[in-house]
Structures are given as structure tokens and as C-alpha cells.
MARPA-992778 format. One record per atom (N, C-alpha, C): x, y, z. Coordinates in steps of 0.02 Angstrom, whole numbers, plus 50000, padded with zeros to 5 digits. Layout:
N
XYZ;...
This chain:
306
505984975649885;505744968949870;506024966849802;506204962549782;506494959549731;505964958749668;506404960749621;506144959849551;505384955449533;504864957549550;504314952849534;503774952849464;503804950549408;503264952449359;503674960649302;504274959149340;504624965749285;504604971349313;504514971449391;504434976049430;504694976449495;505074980749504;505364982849579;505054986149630;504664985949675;504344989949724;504604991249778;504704995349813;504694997149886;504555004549895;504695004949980;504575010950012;505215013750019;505055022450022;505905026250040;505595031550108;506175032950144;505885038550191;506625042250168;506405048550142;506885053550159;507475052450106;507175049150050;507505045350014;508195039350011;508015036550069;508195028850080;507635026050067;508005018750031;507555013650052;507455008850094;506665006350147;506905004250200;506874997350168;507344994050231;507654988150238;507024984550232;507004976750213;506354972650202;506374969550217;506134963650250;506064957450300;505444951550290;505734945750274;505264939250277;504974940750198;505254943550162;504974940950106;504824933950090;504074935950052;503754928050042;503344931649974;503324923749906;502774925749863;502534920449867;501914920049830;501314916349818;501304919349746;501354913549706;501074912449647;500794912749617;500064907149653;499534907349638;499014912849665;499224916949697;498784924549710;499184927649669;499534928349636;500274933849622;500334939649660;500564937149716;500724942449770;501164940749787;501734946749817;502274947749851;502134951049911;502554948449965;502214951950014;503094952050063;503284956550102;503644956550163;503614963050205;504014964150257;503964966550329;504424973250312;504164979950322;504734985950336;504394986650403;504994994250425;504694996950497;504715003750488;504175005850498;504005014550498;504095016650544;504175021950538;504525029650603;503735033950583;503525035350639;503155039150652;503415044450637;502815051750591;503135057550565;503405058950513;503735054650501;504055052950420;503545054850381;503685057050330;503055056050274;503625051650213;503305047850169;503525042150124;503225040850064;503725036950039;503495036049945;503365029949947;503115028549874;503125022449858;503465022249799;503885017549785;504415018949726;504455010249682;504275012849601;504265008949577;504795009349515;505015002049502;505625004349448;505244998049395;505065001449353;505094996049278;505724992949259;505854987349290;506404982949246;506524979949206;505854972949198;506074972149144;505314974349100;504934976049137;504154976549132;504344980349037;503494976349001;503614979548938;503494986248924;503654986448879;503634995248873;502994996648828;503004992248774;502144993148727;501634990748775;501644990948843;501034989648886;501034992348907;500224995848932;500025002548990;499764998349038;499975001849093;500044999349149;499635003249200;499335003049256;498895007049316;499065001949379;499175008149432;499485005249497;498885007349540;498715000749571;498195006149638;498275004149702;498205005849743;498575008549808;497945006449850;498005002449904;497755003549962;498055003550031;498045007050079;498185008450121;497825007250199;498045005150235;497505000250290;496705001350258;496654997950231;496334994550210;495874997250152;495875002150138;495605007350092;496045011450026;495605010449997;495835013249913;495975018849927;496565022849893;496735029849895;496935032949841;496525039549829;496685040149754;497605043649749;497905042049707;498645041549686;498735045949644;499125054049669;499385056249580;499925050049553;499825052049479;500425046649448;500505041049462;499825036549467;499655031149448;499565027149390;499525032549343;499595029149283;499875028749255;500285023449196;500875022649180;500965018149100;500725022949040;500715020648975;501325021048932;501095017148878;501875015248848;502165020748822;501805027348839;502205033748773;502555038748858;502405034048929;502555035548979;503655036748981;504035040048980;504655041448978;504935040249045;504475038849126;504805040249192;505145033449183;505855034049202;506245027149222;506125024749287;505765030049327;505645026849384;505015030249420;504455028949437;503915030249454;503875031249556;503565036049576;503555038949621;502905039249640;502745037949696;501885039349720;502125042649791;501785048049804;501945049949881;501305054049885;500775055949851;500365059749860;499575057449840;499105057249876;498505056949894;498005065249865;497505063749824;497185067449795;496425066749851;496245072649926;495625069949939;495165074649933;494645073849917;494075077849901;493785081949946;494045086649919;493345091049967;492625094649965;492775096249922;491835096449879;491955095149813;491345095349782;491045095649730;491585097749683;491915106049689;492295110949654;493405108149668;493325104649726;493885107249738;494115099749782;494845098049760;495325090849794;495635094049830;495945091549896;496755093349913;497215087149894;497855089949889;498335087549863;498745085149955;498945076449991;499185078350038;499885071250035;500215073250066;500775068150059;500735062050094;501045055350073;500895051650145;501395049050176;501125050550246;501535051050310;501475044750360;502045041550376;501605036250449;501665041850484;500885038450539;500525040850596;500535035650666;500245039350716;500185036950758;499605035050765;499185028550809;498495028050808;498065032350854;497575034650862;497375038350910;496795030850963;496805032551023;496335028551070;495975030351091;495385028051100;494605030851131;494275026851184;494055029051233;493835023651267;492765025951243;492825026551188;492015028151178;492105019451142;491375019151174;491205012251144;490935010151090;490885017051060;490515015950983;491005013050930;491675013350965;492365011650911;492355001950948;492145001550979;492214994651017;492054989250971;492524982950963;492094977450897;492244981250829;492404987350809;492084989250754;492944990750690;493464985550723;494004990250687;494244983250628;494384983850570;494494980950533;495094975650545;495244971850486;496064968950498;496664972250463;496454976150426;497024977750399;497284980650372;497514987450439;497844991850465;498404989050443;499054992650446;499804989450437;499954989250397;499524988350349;499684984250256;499494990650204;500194990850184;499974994150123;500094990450049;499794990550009;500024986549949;499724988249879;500144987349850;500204989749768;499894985949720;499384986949673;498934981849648;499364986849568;499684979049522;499784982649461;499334979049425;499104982049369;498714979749310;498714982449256;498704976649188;498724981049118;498024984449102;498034986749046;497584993449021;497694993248949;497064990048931;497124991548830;497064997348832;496775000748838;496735010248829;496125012848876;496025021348888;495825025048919;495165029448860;494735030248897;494115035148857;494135041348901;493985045948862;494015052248908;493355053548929;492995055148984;492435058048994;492495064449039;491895067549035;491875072649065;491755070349151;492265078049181;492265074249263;491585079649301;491225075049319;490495076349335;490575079149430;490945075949460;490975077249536;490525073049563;490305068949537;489825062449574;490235058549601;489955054749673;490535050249695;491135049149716;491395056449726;492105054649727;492045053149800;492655049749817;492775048649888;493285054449921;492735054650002;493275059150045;493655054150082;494115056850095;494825056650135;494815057150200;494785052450239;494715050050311;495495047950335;495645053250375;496395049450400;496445051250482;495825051850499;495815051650578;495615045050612;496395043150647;496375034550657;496425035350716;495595030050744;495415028550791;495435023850809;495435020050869;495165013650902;495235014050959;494575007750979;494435006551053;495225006451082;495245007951152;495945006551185;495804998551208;495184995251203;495054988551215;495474983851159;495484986751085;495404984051030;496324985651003;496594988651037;497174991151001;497724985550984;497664980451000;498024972651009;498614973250977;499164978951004;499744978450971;499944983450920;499354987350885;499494990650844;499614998050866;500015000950843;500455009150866;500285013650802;500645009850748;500545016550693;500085015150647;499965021550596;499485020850519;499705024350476;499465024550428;499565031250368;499035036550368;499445043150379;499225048550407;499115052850314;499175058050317;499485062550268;499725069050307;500205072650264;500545078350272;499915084350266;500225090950263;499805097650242;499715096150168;499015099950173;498665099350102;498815104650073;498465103550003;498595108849968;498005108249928;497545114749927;496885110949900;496945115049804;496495111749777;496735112449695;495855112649664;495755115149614;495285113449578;495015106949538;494615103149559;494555097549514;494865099549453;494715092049389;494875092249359;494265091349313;494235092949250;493795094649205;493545087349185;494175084949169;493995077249123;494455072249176;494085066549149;494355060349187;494495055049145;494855049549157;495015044049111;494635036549133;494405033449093;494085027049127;494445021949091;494755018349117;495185013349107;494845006249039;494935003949024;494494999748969;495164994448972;494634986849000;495114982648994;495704980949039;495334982549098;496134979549145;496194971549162;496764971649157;496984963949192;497454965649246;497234961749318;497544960249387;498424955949360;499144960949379;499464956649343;499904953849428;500064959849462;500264956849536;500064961849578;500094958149638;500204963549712;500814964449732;500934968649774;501564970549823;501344972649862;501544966549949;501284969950010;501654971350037;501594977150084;501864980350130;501584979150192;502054976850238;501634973750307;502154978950346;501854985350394;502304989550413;502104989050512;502464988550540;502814989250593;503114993050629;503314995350699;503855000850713;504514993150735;505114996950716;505634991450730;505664986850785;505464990450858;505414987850869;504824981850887;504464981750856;504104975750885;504214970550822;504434972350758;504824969950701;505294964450745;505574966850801;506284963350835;506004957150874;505544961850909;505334958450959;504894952050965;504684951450908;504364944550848;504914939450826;505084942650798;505934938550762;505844939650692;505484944650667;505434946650592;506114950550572;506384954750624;507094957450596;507644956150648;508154956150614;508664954150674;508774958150734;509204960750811;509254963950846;509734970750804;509514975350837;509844981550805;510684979550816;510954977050824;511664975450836;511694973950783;511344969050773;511434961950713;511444968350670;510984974550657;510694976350592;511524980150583;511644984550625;512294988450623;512844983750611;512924976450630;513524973550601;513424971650506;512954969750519;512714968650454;512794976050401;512644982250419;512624986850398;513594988350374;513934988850431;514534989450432;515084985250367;514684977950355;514934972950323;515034973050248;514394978550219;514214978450142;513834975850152;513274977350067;512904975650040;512874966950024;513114966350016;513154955650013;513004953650060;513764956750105;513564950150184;512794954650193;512844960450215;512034958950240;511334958250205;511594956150143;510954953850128;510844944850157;511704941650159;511644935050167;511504934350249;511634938850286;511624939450350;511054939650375;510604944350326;509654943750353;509464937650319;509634936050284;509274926550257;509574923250278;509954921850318;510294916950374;510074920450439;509674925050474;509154926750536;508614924950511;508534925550443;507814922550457;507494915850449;508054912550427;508064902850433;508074901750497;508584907750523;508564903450601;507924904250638;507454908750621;506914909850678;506274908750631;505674906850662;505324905850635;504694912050595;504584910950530;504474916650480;503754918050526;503374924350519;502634927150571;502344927250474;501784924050495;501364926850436;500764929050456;500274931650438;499744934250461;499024933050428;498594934550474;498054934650431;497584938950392;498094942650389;498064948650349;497684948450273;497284950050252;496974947750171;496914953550143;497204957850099;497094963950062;496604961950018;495874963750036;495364964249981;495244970349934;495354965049897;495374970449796;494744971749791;494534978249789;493744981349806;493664980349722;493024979949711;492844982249642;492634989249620;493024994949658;492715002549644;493505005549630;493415009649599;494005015049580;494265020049628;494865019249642;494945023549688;495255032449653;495275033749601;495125040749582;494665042449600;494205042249539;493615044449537;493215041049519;492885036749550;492365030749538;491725031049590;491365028449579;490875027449647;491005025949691;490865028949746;491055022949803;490585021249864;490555018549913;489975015749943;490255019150029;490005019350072;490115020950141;490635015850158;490555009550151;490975006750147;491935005350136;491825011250068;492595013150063;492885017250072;492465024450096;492425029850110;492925031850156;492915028150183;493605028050263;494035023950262;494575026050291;495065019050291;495085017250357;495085009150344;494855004150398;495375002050439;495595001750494;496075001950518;496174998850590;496414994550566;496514987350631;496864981450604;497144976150626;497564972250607;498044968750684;498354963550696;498664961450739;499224956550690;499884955550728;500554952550720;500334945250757;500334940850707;500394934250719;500964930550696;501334925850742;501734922650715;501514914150690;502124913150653;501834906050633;502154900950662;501994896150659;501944888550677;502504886950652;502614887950564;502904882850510;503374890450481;504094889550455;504184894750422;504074894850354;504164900950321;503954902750268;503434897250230;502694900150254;502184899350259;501924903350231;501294904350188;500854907550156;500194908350175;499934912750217;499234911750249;498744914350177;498334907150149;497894911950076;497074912750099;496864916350060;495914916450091;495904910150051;495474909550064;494994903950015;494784904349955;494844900049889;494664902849846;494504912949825;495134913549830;495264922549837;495434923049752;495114927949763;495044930649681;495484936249674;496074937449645;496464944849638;495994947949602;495694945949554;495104952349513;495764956949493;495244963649494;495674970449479;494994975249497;495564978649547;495184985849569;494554989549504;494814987949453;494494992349395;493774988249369;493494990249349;492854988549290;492644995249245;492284992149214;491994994949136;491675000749175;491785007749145;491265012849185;491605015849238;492235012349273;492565016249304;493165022449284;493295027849337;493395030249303;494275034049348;494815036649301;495325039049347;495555048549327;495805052449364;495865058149359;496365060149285;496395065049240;496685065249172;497365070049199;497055072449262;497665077849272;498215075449319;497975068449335;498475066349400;499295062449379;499565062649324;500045060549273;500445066249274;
């Protein structure tokens, strides 16, 4: 995705980065948002490059993933920070009181049920992963108590009534389980500065929408260089009309380290459908939508996850 707020984001599998589609921003949310396509199995990063972003500012990235907060090693990112380029691929989930596993993340496949207790009950927004950055006057250290933390739910279900299109999710790899950590950091002072969404897909139904060109198109384009095909996907996507969705990434007010959290966030929510639009490059916004910031006073993030 292109340079937004001093910041480069995307996804890599296998260390490529995938191709991106229908980019669109909004301003007034400060969100960026466009289309990759995941391969089931893969496990994947999230890769951020400070460009022109300042350097005397500390910075915190938080992550949600269909639709749920996930705690992030190396989320945090202060000015005495040296990485030229920042890497997220790993998920910290709790398993008791004493002890996290460490697991990678992977797209998945969805699983189907015909039990009816999953019936009615699946969220919107599955598909989307997206990057919440925000500044940070500084960090307090407290002691890490084991209250609250959130477990790690990555068994994705839904009705086979309810599945409306959707195939994959974010899974994680093998764990690796670790000892908590003694102390934790609570953030003091964040400000919401942008999003970066990730609206993920398998290619083909990416095609089969008109969000990416036909795999021909992609291989001539591929064959051509870096120019023509970048001018080659923004001349497919004038020609067809842009899909936006109604997709709304809600910015929870709980921490996804180590913060409280409610039943509510406990799981990740996972459902969503591909709508196309009417009008191209279109912006579907909530209503009076508040970016906020994931963080508040009292919350709190891991000291060892850096």
C-alpha cells in the first residue's frame, strides 16, 4: 500500500509482497484500505517500513484480525527503536495464569457446522485485517499480575447456512509456549494517527468480482516490469467498477496485550461478505465513526514483546 502518514504497510508470504488491489483512502477516518489474496497454509507477516515517519516519536501498532484484537510481539516502536523495518508475524496467546504461547500467523480455512447454535451468530468482519498506528508520550512499568489477559481462539466456525462466500481466516502456526512476563508497559497518552486495511480474499473470487485483473492479465503485466504493471492494474481498475464493502473495523477500547478484556473480545469474530459497488471508488463510512485509539489510561502492553 502506498506511503500513508510516513508509513508503508503491507503483507509478505514467504517473503514476497502480495500484490494490492482497489486501493482507496479516506481522510476523514484516516484509513487506508485495499484488496490482497491469501493462499491457504501460508503463514504471513505484516511488514512495516518507517519512511518518512518521525523518529523523536514513539509509536504502537495494534492489530486486529477478523475482527478481534491480537496481542503482537514487536508492536512497539520508540524513538531509541534502531529497526529500519518492522515485522509482525507472531501472536502471544495465553494459556494460564503462568505461561503464553508464542504462534505465527497463518491464513486458514473456515471450518462449517450444520449445529445451529453457530446460526445468526457470525460477525462482519472476517477478511479484514488492519493496522491501527498511534503515538505514545511514554510507557510506566508495572508489575504483570496475570489478570485479564485474553485467550486465543482460532477455531473458525460457521453455520454452513451463514458462510455467504467466505472460504478463508487467520489461523496460527505451532506454538511455542514461554513464561509470562514479569512486568508490563502501559502506554500513557496515545493518539489514533491511521489505519491500514487489509481486505483478504482467495484470488480467485478477487477475479471473479473485478477487484483484480484475470490471471493472464496478472502474468502479462508481471512479464512487462514494475511500471507497466503498476499502470496496467490502475487502468483494470477504471475500467471495472471498484467493490467496497460494508465492512467497519471497530477500534475496541481494550488492550490487546495485556489489558482487560470482556467475553466479548475474547474470540475472534468471524464473518463478513464481498459486496460490490454501484459507483467506483467509493468509500462506504459508519456514521459519525470515531477512530479513537485501541489504548486508554490503565491499559497495559507486554515489556518483553520488543
Amino acid at each position: 500500500m502506498p506511503e500513508f502518514v510516513g508509513f508503508d504497510v503491507g503483507l509478505e508470504i514467504e517473503g514476497k509482497r502480495l500484490d494490492e488491489f482497489g486501493t482507496e483512502l479516506d481522510l476523514a477516518q484516516k484509513k487506508k484500505s485495499c484488496w490482497v489474496a491469501c493462499e491457504a497454509g501460508k503463514d504471513f507477516k505484516i511488514v512495516i517500513n518507517p519512511k518518512t515517519a518521525s523518529r523523536t516519536t514513539n509509536y504502537l501498532f495494534g492489530v486486529t484480525m477478523d475482527g478481534a484484537l491480537v496481542q503482537v510481539r514487536g508492536r512497539r516502536y520508540d524513538s531509541t527503536d534502531s529497526r529500519a523495518r518492522i515485522e509482525l508475524f507472531e501472536e502471544i496467546a495465553t494459556i494460564n495464569a503462568q505461561t503464553d504461547e508464542i504462534r505465527s500467523f497463518r491464513f486458514s480455512t473456515v471450518s462449517l457446522t450444520d449445529d445451529d447454535a453457530y446460526l445468526g451468530a457470525a460477525p462482519d468482519n472476517i477478511g479484514v485485517i488492519s493496522v491501527q498506528v498511534h503515538t505514545v508520550e511514554h510507557y510506566t512499568r508495572i508489575p504483570n499480575t496475570g489478570d485479564g489477559q485474553r485467550e486465543s481462539d482460532t477455531n473458525i466456525r460457521l453455520h454452513e447456512r451463514s458462510k455467504k462466500g467466505i472460504s478463508h481466516c487467520v489461523g496460527s502456526g505451532e506454538g511455542v509456549k514461554q513464561s509470562k512476563s514479569k512486568f508490563l508497559a502501559s502506554p500513557i497518552n496515545c493518539s489514533h494517527l491511521a489505519t491500514f486495511t487489509f481486505k483478504y480474499r482467495s484470488m480467485d473470487i478477487l477475479i471473479a468480482n473485478g477487484v483484480a485483473p484475470s490471471r493472464a492479465a496478472q502474468r502479462r503485466s508481471a512479464a512487462a516490469g514494475p511500471s507497466r504493471q503498476t499502470n496496467s492494474a490502475n487502468r483494470q481498475h477504471r475500467k471495472k467498477k471498484s467493490p467496497t464493502t460494508g465492512e467497519v473495523i471497530e477500534i475496541l477500547d481494550s488492550d490487546d496485550d495485556a489489558g482487560p478484556s470482556s467475553p466479548g473480545t475474547t474470540k475472534r469474530s468471524r464473518a463478513g461478505h464481498l459486496h460490490r459497488s454501484q459507483e467506483p471508488k467509493r468509500v462506504k463510512r459508519e456514521p459519525k465513526a470515531d477512530p479513537g485509539s485501541l489504548f486508554k489510561l490503565g491499559e497495559v502492553i507486554d515489556l518483553t514483546l520488543d
